[in-house]
C-alpha positions, 0 to 999 in steps of 0.5 A: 546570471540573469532570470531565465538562467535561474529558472531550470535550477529552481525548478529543479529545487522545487521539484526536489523539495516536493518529492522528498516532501511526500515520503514522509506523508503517511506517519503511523507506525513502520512495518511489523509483522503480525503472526497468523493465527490457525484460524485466519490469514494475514493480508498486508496490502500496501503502496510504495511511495512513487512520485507518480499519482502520489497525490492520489488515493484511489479505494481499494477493497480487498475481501471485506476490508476497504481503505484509499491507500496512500502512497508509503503506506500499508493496512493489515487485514485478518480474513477467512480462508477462502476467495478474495476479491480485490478492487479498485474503485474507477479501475476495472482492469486492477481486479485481483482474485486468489485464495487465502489459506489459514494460517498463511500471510499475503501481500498485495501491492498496489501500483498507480500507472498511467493506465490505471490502479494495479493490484498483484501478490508479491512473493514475501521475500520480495514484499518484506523489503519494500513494505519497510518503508511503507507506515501503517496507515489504519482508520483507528489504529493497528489490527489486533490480531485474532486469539490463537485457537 
């Protein structure tokens, strides 16, 4: 077998290789739920891992909290009730809007296309089994959440 027959399967391995190299990319903790409290909703925002744009980790802003999201991972947040604005930095089509109720979780997904950073709310019996693979990814370490009232 000479050379150039190597280089289609060898590519192919390499290929592999660095796909399955990036699932394990963000290592904090698996998902776990965290209970709303009356006074605040929960808001999961996450990124299933893809092999497209894994490499990149665009900011996003999400009411008050701002994080560059990788790819397989996810950030809990508590906020207020009341409107949320959610962004992505260098793509003006990925504006999201909605209303947060106290007591009350949501989930964000985040998508990179071709065209762009996507951002939409995903029904929690759809979110809950994707963000399971997704490791919490947090600037110092996992929310605590806010004391029952």
């Amino acid at each position: 077998m000479g050379v150039r027959a190597l280089r289609k399967p060898l590519a192919l391995l390499v290929l592999l290789a660095v796909s399955f190299a990036g699932c394990d990319s963000v290592v904090g903790q698996e998902y776990q739920p965290m209970p709303p409290s009356a006074s605040k909703s929960v808001i999961y925002i996450y990124r299933p891992w893809h092999f497209y744009a894994s490499g990149t980790s665009p900011l996003i802003t999400c009411g008050q909290d701002s994080i560059e999201l990788e790819a397989g991972g996810y950030h809990t947040f508590y906020n207020d009730a009341g409107p949320i604005d959610c962004s992505a930095v260098g793509s003006p089509n990925a504006a999201l809007k909605f209303t947060a109720d106290l007591g009350r979780s949501y989930y964000v997904r985040e998508e990179i296309k071709a065209e762009g950073v996507h951002l939409a709310i995903v029904d929690p019996d759809i979110a809950k089994n994707e963000i399971t693979a997704c490791r919490l990814q947090s600037v110092a370490s996992a929310p605590t959440p806010p004391p029952q009232q």
